[in-house]
N, C-alpha and C positions, 0 to 999 in steps of 0.2 A: 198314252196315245190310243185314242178310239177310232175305230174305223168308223167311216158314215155309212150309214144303211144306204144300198145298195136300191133304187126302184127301175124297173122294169118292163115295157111295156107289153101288153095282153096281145095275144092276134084278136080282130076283131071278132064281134061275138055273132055266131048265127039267129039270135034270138029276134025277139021283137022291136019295137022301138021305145019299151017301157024300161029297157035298163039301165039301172043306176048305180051300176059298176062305173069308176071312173078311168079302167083301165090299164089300173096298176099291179103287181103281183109282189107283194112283200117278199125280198131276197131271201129271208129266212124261213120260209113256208116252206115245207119239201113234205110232197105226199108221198108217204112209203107207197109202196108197190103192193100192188092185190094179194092174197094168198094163194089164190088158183083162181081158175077159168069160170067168171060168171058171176065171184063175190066183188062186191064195191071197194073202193081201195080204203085204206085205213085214215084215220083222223091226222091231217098234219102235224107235223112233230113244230109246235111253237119254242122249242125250248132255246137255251143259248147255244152258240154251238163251241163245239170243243177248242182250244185255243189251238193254234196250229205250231207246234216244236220241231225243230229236228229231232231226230231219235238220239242224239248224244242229249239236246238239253231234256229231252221228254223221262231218260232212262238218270239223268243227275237231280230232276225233280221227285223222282219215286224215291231215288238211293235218298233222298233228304230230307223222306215223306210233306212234299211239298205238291199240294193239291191242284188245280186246274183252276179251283175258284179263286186263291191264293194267287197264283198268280196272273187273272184277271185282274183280281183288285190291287196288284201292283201295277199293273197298266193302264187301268182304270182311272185310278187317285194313288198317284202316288207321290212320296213326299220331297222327292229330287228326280229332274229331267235334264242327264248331258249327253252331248255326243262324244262316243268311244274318243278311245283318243287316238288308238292304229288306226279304225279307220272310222271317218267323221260322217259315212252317210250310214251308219249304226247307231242308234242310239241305248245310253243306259235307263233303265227307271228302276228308283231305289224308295222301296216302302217298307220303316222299320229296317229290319237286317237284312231283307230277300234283296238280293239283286240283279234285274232280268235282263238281259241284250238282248234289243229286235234289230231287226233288220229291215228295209225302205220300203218293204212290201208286206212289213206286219207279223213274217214268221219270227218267232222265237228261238236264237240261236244259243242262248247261255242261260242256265241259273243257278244263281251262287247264293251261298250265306254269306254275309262279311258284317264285323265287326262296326258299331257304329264311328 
């Protein structure tokens, strides 16, 4: 399950009439903040952003040295999608032996090894 990118619209722009911005702000742009008074702010962070866990599934992912990329790529492409069976607006995705529970809103509330 992927989330869709997120777009966003600009305030408009004080400029000219020659701008060919069309308005948009890519949801994953985020410009760090200056280091002090008067330097330019730093280069947007393009990167992906950290997958979002509860702290129970975030601290059973380290106990199981299971990475963040890892379990992206079971969210990503993974090789079975059910829904939980207590409760059915949770789903499972299971790639190889990881098995991750999200929740309807995308956070990450479990992740196991299991047995194929």
């Amino acid at each position: 399950m992927t989330a869709p990118v997120l777009t966003f619209l600009a305030p408009p722009s004080l400029g000219g009439a020659d701008d060919s911005d069309d308005g948009t702000v890519d949801a994953y742009a985020r410009v760090k903040p200056s280091a002090g008074p008067g330097r330019p702010p730093q280069k947007p962070n393009r990167g992906p952003a950290a997958v979002r866990m509860t702290r129970g599934a975030r601290e059973a992912a380290t106990g199981m040295k299971v990475s963040d990329a890892d379990v992206r790529r079971c969210l990503d492409a993974p090789d079975d999608v059910t829904p939980d069976d207590t409760t059915p607006s949770r789903t499972r995705f299971r790639r190889g032996t990881l098995v991750v529970l999200a929740g309807a809103d995308g956070m990450v509330l479990r992740v196991q090894r299991r047995g194929r």
